[in-house]
LOGUVO-995003 format. One record per residue: residue in one letter; x negated, y negated, z of N, C-alpha, C in turn. Coordinates in steps of 0.1 Angstrom, whole numbers, plus 5000, padded with zeros to 4 digits. Atoms other than C-alpha are relative to their C-alpha. Layout:
AXYZXYZXYZ
...
END
This chain:
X501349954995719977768107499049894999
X500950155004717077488115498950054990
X500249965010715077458092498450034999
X501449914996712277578109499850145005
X499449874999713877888119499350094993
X501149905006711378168110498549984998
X501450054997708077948111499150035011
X501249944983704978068133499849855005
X500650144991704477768158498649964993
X501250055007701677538146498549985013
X500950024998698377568162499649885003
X500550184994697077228187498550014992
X500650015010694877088161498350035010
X501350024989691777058191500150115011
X500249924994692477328213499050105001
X500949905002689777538227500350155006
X499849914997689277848235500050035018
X500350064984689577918278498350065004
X500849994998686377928293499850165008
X500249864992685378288309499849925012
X499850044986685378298344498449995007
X501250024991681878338353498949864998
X500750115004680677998332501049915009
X499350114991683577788356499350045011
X500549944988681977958385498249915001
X501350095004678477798372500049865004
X500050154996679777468369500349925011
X499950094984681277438401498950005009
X501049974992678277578418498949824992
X501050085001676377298401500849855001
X498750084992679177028409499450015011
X500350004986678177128447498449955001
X501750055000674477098440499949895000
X500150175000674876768430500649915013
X500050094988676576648456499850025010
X500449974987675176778482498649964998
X500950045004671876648467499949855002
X499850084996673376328469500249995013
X499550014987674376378502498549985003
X501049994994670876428513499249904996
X500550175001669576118495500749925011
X499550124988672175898513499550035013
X500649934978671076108548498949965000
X501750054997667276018539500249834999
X499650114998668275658526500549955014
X499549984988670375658559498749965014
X500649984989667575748580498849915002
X501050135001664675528570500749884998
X500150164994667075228573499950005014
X500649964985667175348608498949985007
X501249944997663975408612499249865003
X501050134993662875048610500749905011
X499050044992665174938632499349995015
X500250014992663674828663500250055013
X499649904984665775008692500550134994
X500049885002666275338693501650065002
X498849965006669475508672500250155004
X499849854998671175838679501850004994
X499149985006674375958664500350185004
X500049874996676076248680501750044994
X498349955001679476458669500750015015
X499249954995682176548685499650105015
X500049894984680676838709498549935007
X501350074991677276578721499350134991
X501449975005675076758692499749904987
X501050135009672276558674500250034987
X500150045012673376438640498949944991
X501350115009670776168634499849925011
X500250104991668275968652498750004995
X501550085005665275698644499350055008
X501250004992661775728651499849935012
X500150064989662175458679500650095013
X499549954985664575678698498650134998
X500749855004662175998689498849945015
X500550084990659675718706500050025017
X498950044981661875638742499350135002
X500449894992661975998747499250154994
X501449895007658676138733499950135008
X500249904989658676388762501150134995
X498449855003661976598747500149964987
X500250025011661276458714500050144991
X500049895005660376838704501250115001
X498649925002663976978712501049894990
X498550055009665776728688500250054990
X499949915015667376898660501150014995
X498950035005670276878639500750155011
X499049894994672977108660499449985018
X500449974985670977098691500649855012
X499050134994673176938720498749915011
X500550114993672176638742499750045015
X500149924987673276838773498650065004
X500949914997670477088767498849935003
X500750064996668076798764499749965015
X499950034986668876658794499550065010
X500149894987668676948815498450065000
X501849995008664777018797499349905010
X501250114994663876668809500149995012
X500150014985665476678842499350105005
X500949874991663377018851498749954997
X501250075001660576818837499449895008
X500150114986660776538864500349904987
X500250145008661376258829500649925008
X498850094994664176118850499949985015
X500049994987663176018886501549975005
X499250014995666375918893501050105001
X499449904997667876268890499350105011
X500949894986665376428916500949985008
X499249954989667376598945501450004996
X498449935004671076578928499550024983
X500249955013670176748892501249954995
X499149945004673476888885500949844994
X498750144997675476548899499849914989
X500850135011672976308874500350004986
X499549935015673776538842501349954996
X498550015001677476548849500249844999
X499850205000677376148852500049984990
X500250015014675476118822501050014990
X498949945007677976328805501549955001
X498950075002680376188813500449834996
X500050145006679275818805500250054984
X500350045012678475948771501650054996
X499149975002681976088764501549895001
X499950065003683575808777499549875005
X501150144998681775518771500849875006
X499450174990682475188786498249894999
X501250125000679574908800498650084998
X501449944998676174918793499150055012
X500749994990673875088816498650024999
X501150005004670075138825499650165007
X500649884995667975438828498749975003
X501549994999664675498842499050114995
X501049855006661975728825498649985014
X500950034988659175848848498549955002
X501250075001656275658832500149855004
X500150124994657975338847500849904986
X499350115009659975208814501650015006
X499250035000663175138816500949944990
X499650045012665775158792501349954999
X498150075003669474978782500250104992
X499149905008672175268768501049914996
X498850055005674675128748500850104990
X499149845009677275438732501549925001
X498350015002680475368714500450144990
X499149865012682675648697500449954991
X499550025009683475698667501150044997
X498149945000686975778649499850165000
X500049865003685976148644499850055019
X499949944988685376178683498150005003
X500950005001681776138677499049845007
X500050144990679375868697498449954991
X501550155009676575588680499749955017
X500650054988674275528710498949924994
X501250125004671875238710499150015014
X501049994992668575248729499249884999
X500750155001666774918738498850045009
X501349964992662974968757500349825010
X500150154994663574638785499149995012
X500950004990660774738805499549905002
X500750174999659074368800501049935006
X498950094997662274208804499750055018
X499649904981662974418840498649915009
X501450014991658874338849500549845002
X499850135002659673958838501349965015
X498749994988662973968863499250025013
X501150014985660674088888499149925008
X500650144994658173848885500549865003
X499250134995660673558887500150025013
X499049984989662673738914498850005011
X500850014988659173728938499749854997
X500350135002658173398924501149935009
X498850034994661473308933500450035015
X499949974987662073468966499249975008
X501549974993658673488982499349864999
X500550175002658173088970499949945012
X499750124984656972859002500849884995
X499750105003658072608975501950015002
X498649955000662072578983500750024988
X499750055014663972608950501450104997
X498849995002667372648939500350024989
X499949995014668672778908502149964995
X498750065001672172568892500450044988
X499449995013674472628865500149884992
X500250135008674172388839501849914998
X499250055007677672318828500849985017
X499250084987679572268865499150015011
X501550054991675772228884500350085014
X499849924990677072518910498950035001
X501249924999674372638928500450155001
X499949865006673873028917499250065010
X500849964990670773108940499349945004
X501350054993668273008965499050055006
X500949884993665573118976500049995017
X500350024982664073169015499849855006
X500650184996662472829018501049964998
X498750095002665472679006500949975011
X498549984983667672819035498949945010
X500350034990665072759059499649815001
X500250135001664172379048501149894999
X498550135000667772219043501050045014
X499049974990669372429070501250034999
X499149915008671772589050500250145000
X500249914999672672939049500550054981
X500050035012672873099014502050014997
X498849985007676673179015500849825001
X499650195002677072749025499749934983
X500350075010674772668995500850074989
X499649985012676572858968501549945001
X498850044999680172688981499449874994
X500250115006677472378969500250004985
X500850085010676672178940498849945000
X501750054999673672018935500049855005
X499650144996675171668936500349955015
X499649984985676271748972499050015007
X501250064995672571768979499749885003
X500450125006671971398965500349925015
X499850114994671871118989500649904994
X499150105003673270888967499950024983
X500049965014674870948932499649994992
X500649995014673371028900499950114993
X500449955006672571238878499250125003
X501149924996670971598882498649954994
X501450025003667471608879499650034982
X500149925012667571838846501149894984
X499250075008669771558827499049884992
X501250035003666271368820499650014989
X500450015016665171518787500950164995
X499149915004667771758770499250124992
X500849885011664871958753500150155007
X500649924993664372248779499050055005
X501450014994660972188784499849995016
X500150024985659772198824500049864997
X499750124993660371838839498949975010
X500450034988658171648856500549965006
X498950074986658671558892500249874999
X499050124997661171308898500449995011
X499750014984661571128929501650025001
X498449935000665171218944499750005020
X499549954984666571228981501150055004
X499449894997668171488994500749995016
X499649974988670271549027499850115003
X499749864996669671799049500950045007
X499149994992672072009069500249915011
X499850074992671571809096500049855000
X499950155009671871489078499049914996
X501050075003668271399075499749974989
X500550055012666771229049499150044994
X501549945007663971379026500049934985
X500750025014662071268997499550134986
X500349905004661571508971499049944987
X500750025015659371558937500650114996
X499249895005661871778919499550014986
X500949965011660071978890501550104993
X499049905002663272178866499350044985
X500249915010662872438840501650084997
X499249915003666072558817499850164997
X499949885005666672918817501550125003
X498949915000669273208816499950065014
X500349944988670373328851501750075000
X498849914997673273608857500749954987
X499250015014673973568818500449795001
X499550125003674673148821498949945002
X501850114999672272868812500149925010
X500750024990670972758840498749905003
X501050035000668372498854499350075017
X501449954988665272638882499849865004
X500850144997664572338902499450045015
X501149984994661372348920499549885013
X499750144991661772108954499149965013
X501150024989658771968966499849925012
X499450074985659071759003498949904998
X500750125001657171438995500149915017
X499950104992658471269027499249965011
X501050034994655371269046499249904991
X500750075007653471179016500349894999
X499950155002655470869009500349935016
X500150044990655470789042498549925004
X501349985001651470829043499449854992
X500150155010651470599010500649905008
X499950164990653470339029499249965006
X500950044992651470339057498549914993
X501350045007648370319031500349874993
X499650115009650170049011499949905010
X500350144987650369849047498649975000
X501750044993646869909058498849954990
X500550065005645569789024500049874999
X500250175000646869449029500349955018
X499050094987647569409069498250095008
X501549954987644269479099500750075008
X499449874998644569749110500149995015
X500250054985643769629151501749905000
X499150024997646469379154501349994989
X498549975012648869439125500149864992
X499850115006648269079109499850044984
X500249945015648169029066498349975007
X501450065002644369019058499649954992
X500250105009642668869032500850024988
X499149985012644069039001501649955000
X499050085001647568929014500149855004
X500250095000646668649023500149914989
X500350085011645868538990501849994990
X498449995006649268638975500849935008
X498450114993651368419002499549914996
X499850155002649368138997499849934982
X499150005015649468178956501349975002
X499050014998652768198961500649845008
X499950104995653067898982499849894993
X500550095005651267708961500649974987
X499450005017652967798930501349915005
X498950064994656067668952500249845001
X500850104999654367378961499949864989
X499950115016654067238923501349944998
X498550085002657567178921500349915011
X499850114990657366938951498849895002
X501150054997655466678964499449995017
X500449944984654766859000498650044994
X501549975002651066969002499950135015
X499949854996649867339019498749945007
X501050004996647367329046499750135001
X500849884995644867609052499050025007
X500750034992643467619084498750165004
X501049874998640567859093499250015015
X500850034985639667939132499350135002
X500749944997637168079144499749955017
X499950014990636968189178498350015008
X501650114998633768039196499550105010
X500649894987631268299216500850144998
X499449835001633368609207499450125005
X501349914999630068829205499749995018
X500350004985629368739240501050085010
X498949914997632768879250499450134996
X500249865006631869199231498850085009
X501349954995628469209247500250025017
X500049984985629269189281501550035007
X498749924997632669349285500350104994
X499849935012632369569258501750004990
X499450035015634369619223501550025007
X498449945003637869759238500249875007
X499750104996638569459261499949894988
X500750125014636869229224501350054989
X498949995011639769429206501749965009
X498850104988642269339236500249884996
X500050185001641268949235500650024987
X500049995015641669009196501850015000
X498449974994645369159202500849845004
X499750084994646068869224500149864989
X500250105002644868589208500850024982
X499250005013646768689175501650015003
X498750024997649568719193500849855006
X500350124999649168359207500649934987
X500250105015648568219173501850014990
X499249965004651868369162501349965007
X498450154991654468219192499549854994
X500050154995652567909186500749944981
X499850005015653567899145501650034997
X498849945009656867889122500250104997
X500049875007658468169109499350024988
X500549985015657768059076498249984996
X501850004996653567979084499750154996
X500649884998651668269077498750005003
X501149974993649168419094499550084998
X500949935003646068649088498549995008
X501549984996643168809103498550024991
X501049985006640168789081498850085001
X500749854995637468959096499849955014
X500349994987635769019132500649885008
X499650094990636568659148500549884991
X499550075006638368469124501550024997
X498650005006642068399115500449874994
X499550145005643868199087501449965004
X498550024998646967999091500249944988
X499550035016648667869063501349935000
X498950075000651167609064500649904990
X499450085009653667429038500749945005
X499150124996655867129035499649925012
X501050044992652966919052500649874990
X500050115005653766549040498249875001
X500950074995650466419056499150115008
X500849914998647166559065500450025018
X499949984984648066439106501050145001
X499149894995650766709105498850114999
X500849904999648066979099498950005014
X500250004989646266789126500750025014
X499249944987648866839152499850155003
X500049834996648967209144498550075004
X501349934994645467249150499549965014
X500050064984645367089185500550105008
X499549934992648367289195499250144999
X500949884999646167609183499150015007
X501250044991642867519202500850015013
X500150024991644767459231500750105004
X499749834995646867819228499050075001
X500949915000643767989227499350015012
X501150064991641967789254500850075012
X499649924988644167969282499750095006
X500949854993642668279301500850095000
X499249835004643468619293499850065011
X500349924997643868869314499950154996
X500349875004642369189305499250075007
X500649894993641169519322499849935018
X500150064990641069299353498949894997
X501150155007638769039335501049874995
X499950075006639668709332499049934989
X500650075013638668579298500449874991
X499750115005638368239286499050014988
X500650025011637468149248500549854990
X499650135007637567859224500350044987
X500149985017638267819189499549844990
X499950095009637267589161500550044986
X498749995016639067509129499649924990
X500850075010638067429097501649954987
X498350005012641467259072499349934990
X500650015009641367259038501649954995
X498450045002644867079020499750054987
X499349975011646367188987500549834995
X501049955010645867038962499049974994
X501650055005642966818965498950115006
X501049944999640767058983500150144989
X499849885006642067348961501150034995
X498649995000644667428941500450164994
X499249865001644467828941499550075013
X500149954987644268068974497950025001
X501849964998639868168966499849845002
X501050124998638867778965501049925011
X499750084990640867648991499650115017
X500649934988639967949016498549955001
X501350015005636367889002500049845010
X500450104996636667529015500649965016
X499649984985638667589049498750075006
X500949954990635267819057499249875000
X500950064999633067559050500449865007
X498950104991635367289070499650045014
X500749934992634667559097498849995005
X501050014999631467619095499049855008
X500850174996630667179097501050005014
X499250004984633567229133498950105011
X501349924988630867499147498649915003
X501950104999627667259138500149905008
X500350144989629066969151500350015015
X499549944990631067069180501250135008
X498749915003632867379192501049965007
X498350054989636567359203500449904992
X499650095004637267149178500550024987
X499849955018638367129139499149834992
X499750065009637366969110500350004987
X499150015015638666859076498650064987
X501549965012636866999043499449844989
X500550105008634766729027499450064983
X500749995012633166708992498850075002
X501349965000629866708999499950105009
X500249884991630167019021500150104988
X500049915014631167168984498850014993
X501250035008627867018970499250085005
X501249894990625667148998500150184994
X499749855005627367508993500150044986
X500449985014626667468956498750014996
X500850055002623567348958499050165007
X501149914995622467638981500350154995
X499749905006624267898959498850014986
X500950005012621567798931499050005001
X501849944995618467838953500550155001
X499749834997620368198959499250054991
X500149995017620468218922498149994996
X501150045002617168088915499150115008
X501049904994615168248940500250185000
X500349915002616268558933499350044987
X500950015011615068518897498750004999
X501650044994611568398911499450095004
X500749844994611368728932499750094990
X500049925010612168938901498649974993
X500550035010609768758880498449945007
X501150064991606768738905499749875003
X500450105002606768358907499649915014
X500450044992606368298942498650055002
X501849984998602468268956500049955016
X499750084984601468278992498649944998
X500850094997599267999004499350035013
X500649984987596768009031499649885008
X500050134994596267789059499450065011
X500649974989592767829082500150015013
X499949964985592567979114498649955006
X501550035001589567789129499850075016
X500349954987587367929159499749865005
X500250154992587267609183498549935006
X501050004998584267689198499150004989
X501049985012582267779165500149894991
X499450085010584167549142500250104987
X500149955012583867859114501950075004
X498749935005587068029098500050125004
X499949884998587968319112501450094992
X499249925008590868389092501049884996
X498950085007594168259072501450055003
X498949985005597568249072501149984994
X499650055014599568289045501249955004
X499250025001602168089038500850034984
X499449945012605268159011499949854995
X499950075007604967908984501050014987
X499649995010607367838952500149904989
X500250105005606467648925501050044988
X499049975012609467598903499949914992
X500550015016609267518866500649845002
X499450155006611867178870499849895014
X499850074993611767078904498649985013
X501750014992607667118913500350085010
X500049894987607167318949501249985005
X499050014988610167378967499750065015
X500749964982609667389008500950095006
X499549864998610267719025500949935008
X498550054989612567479051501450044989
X499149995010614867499020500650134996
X499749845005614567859006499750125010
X500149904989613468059037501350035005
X499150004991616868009057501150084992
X499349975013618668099020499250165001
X500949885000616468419020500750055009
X499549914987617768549054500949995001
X498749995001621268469048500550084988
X499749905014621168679017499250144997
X500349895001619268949026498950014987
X501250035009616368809001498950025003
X501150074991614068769027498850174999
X500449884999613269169024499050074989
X501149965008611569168992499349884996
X501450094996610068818997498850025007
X501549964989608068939028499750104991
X500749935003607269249011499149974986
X500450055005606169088981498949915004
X501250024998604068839000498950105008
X500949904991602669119021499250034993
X501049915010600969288993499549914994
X501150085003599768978977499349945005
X500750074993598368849008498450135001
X500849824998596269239016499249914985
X500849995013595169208978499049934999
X500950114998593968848982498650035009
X501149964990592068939017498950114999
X500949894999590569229005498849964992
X501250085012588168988980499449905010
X500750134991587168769010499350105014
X500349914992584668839038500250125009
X499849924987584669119061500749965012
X499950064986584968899091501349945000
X499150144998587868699080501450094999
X498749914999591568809086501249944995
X498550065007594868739070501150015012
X498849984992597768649091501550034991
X498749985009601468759076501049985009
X498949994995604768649091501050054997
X498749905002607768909094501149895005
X498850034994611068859100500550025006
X499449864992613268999123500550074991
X499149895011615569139094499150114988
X500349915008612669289079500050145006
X499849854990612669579108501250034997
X498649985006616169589100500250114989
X499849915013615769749072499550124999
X500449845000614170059087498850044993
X501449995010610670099060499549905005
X501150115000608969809072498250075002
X501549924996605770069086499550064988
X500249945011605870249052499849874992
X500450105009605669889034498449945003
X501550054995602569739053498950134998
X500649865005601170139046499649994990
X500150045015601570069010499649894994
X500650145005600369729008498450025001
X501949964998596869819029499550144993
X500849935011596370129008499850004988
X500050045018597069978973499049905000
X500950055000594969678986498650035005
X501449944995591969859003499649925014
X500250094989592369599034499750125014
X499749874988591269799064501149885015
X499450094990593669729090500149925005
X500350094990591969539116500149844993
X500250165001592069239092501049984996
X498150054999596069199090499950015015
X499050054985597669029114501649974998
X498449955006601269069114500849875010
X499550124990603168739134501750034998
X498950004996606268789149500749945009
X499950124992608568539166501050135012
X499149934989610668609202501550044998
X498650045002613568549184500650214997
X499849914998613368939175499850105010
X500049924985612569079208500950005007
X499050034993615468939221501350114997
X498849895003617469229203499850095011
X500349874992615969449225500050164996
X500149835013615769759197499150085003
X501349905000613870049205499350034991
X500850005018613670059165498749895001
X501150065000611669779171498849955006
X500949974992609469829200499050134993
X500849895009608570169182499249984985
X500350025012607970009148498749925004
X501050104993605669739167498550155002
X501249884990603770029186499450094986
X500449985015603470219149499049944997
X501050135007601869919133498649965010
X500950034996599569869163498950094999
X501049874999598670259165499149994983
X500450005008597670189124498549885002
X500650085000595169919138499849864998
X499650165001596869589126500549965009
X500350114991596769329147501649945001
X499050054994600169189167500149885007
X500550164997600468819169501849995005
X498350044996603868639191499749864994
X499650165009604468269170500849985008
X499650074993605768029186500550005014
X500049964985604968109221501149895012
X499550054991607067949249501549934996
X499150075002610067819229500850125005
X498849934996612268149238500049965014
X499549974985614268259270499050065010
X501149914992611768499285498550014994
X501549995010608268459268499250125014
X501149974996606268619296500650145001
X498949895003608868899297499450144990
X500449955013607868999262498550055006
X501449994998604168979271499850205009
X500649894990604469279298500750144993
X499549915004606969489274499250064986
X500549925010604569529247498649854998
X501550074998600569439244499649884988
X500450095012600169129217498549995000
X501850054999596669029203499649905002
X500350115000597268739200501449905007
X498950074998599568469213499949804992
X500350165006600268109193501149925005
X499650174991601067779212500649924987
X498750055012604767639195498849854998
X499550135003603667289179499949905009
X499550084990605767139201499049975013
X501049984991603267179230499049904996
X501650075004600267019209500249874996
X500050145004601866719197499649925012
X500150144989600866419214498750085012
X500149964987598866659239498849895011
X501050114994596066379251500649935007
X499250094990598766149267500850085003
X499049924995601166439278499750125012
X500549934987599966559309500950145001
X499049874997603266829315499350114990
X500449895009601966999280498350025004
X501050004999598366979291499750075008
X499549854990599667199321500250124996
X499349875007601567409299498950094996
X500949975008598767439274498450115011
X501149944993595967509305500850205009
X499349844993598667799323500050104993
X499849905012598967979289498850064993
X501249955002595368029281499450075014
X500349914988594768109316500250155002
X499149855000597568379311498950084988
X500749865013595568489279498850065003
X501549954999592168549292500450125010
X499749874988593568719322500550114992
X499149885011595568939293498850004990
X500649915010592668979272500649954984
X499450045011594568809246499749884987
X500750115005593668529216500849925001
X499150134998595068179220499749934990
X500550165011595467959189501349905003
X499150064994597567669193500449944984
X500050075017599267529159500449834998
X499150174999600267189145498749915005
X500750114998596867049154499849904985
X499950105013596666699134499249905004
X501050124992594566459155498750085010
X501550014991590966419172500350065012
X499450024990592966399204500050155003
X499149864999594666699205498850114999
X501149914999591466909193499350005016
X500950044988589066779223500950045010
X499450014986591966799249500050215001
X500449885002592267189234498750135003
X501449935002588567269230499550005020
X500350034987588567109269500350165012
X498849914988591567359287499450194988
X500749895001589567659267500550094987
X499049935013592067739234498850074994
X500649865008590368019213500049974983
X499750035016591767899178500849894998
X499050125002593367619161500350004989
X499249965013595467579130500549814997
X499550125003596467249114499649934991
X500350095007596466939093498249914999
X501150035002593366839104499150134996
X500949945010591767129094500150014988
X499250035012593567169063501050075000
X498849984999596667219049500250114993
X500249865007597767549029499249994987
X500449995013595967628998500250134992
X500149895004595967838970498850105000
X501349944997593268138969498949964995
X501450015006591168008943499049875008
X500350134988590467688969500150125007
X500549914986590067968998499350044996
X501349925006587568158979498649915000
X500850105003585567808970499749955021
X500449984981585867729017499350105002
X501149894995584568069022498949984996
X501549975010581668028995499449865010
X500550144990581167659019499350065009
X499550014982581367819051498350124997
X501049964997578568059039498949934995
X501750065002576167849026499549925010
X500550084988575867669059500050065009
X499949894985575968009081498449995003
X501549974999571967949080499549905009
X499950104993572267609096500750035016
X499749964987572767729131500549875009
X499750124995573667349141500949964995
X498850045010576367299115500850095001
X499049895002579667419113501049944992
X498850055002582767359090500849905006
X499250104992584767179115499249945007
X500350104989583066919133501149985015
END
């Protein structure tokens, strides 16, 4: 028997007692609490990560009812927002918002739109878009889950969509043509209207393009320039068009995404007028615009160029300068179109008569340079200026006018007259210039002293304009005597300049300098007003003479300056005398018939100077009323032994009395000449024997003479 046989089993030292049934029942119940407590944290945890989540989340089971969904989707569709709810299906929504109108795109098929829906969401596939009816538009994206359940994603791409839009008019609706390419095999993707209509392409030709297949000649797309994706400035480029023409572009490119592939936009602007335009501008800056020759600007560059050539040899560059002789007379009596004909002509001449390698240029109105290298000797430049004189000298026919003209020519050599294109042109005009003085139809060579002269009279330019600035000129007066009385009846002024280094300089010098420089306009007005100022301090009786220029009417204000002179000085009119020569009547200006007539209606006095030297003197007389007329000089010299002038002298006072007019004669210097004067009836006299100019304070001390002997009724100033 074992030897436990009859022992009570031993008691498990730890065993408890079993728990009653209604404390297990407790614990599972609070088992479930807990995790279902947990559950509801993770579902809240859950939902607020959602919730920040930018696009809008939804999470449906098995039968399409709402599990879970963020505030963004709550967002999307705020409108049905208030049926979402755990259990409540998607269907029901739908059918809520479609009786609401949310979905314009299910107006008129309800039923068909739902069933669609429903059946995208069931099974899903590609993304699609929806429209809501405040104008957003949304991207769906729904995948299923393993339980049979679907995760939908909601994106808001209304911006995007507007942004598509606004490209796609930008793009379509563009006058600018523009084509949009794939970056990695430069297919063209799209074009717009202008594109098809400006290459002559249709769009299903250009998408069988490339872009390269545009190009005229290979390279590189436009967009391969700066790899950043920044827009591109335009880059010139030429393009073929369908019909093979040629175009210039300014191609502007911008990278961006098009049908999902990156993509460049190139923006294709049609330059080929413009650079055409520029050419032309690029010509007509250096070439005349009348017969197509260089002008001066190129001029200067060929014969730079020549001359720089030049140094490496010992050939020498002539630079001849013609000038074609009487032109203006052509102009004037055929008028301009026939003067731009001759012009035509005679540059066409000059151009058979010349080398290829010579160059030629029109300078301005009646001038042209020639320009010749590999000259060994000055005679070769003379030959070529012979044969030019004597191409010119031939008769044109134009408009049915034959026209004959001359030329002269002024040569200047490389490298003793000059050895850059400004000082050797510089010395060809003034070469010129001494071919017109001496003889026309001819040439000659440039000398030195032709440089000194033109230096010499560049520093009276200089100078006298300094003088003007700085008040330094003074006018001088020089009596007007009565013949009969012997007393002074007035003065006239001359310009004086007394310069600091070289004592008085004589107006033969600086006058002629003055009117070639357009100086002369605030010399006269300058002496005008200090002559007035002067006269207004001397008798009543006595009158100032002032000589104009022609170029001071020129300038349009001369009536407003003599205005301003006699009311700043207080001179009453009648004692200015204003002297004007024929040399400006001969323009025949109505400006200055009316300016004349002005000046007489203000009461100043109209004097003609040096009567009988023009073309028509008596002419003048009947076209406008003078006060006075003055006998040239030339007439008075010698007049005691000169019988012819002693005619002249008696016909011209004759003329004046019968005209009512005053007769002084100038340049008297001898006994002779007074008496023969005083004989034939002259009115006034002017000259050395009376005296010579002075300054005022010596006119003021004459006047104070002239009255202390006005009491002496037997005595007069002039004997």
């Amino acid at each position: 028997m074992p030897a436990h046989a009859g022992r009570q089993p031993r008691k498990p030292r730890f065993a408890r007692a079993p728990r009653p049934p209604a404390k297990r029942d407790e614990l599972l119940r609070r088992r479930v609490e807990a995790a279902i407590a947990e559950a509801h944290k993770s579902h809240e945890r859950l939902r607020q990560a959602i919730d920040i989540l930018p696009q809008g989340i939804v999470f449906l089971d098995a039968d399409g009812r709402y599990v879970l969904w963020n505030r963004k989707y709550a967002e999307i569709y705020s409108k049905t927002a208030d049926l979402f709810a755990e259990g409540a299906r998607l269907e029901d929504t739908l059918r809520v918002g479609v009786a609401r109108g949310d979905y314009p795109e299910a107006i008129g098929h309800e039923d068909e739109w739902i069933a669609e829906r429903l059946q995208k969401l069931y099974r899903p596939g590609a993304r699609h878009e929806q429209k809501l009816a405040d104008g957003r538009v949304i991207l769906i994206d729904e995948r299923l889950t393993d339980d049979g359940g679907v995760v939908g994603l909601r994106v808001d791409i209304t911006e995007l969509k507007q942004r598509e839009a606004s490209f796609r008019l930008l793009f379509d609706g563009n006058p600018v043509p523009m084509i949009v390419c794939a970056l990695d095999d430069e297919r063209i993707l799209g074009v717009n209207d202008a594109a098809v209509a400006h290459y002559g392409y249709s769009r299903a030709e250009f998408e069988k393009l490339k872009i390269r297949s545009l190009q005229a000649f290979d390279s590189e797309p436009p967009w391969t320039a700066d790899p950043s994706g920044e827009e591109q400035a335009g880059r010139t480029w030429k393009h073929v068009k369908a019909d093979g023409a040629l175009i210039d572009l300014a191609i502007y490119s911008r990278e961006l995404t098009y049908a999902e592939r990156p993509a460049a936009l190139l923006a294709l602007m049609d330059i080929t007028e413009r650079k055409r335009a520029e050419a032309r501008l690029a010509f007509m800056a250096q070439h005349d615009a009348l017969t197509g020759l260089p002008n001066r600007n190129l001029l200067r560059q060929q014969v730079d160029e020549m001359l720089l050539h030049r140094r490496r040899s010992t050939d020498k560059v002539a630079l001849l300068m013609l000038g074609l002789d009487n032109f203006k007379s052509v102009n004037d009596t055929l008028g301009h179109a026939v003067g731009d004909k001759l012009l035509r002509g005679v540059a066409k001449r000059l151009r058979s008569t010349l080398r290829e390698e010579d160059a030629l240029a029109r300078l301005n109105s009646d001038e042209f340079a020639i320009v010749q290298s590999g000259l060994t000797r000055p005679e070769d430049a003379v030959m070529l200026a012979k044969r030019l004189v004597e191409a010119i000298a031939d008769p044109y026919l134009l408009d049915g006018h034959s026209v004959v003209i001359g030329a002269s020519i002024g040569i200047a050599m490389a490298p003793g007259d000059g050895d850059d294109s400004e000082k050797l042109l510089k010395s060809a005009d003034m070469a010129l210039s001494r071919a017109k003085a001496d003889s026309r139809g001819t040439f000659a060579f440039f000398e030195a002293a032709l440089d000194a002269k033109a230096q010499s009279r560049r520093k009276i330019e200089v100078e006298l304009r300094d003088a003007i600035q700085n008040d330094v000129l003074r006018p001088y007066y020089q009596p007007l005597i009565d013949l009969s009385s012997g007393r002074i009846t007035g003065f006239e002024a001359l310009v004086r300049w007394p310069h600091a280094e070289r004592g008085m300089v004589s107006p033969a010098e600086f006058i002629p300098v003055a009117e070639d420089t357009g100086l002369i306009n605030p010399l006269g007005g300058l002496m005008l007003r200090r002559a007035c100022l002067d006269a207004a301090a001397w008798p009543d009786d006595v009158r100032v003479a002032v000589n104009l220029s022609p170029l001071q009417f020129r300038s349009g204000n001369l009536l407003s300056i003599v205005t301003d002179a006699l009311k700043h000085s207080g001179l009453p009119p009648r004692r200015l005398e204003l002297e004007i020569t024929e040399t400006l009547l001969l323009e025949k200006s109505a400006q200055v018939l009316a300016t004349l007539h002005a000046l007489r209606a203000l009461g100043v006095r109209i004097s003609m100077d040096d009567f009988g030297t023009g073309y028509s003197s008596l002419s003048y007389l009947r076209r406008f009323p003078f006060d006075k007329i003055k006998i040239d000089q030339s007439f008075v010299r010698d007049l005691g032994a000169n019988r012819e002038a002693q005619a002249i002298i008696r016909s011209i006072v004759s003329l004046g009395k019968g005209l009512g007019v005053t007769i002084t004669a100038e340049g008297v210097e001898t006994e002779a000449e007074l008496s023969c004067l005083r004989a034939e009836g002259c009115d006034e006299g002017q000259g050395f024997l009376f005296s010579k100019a002075r300054p005022n304070a010596e006119i003021i001390s004459l006047l104070a003479a002239q009255r202390g002997i006005d009491g002496d009724e037997d005595a007069a100033l002039v004997a």
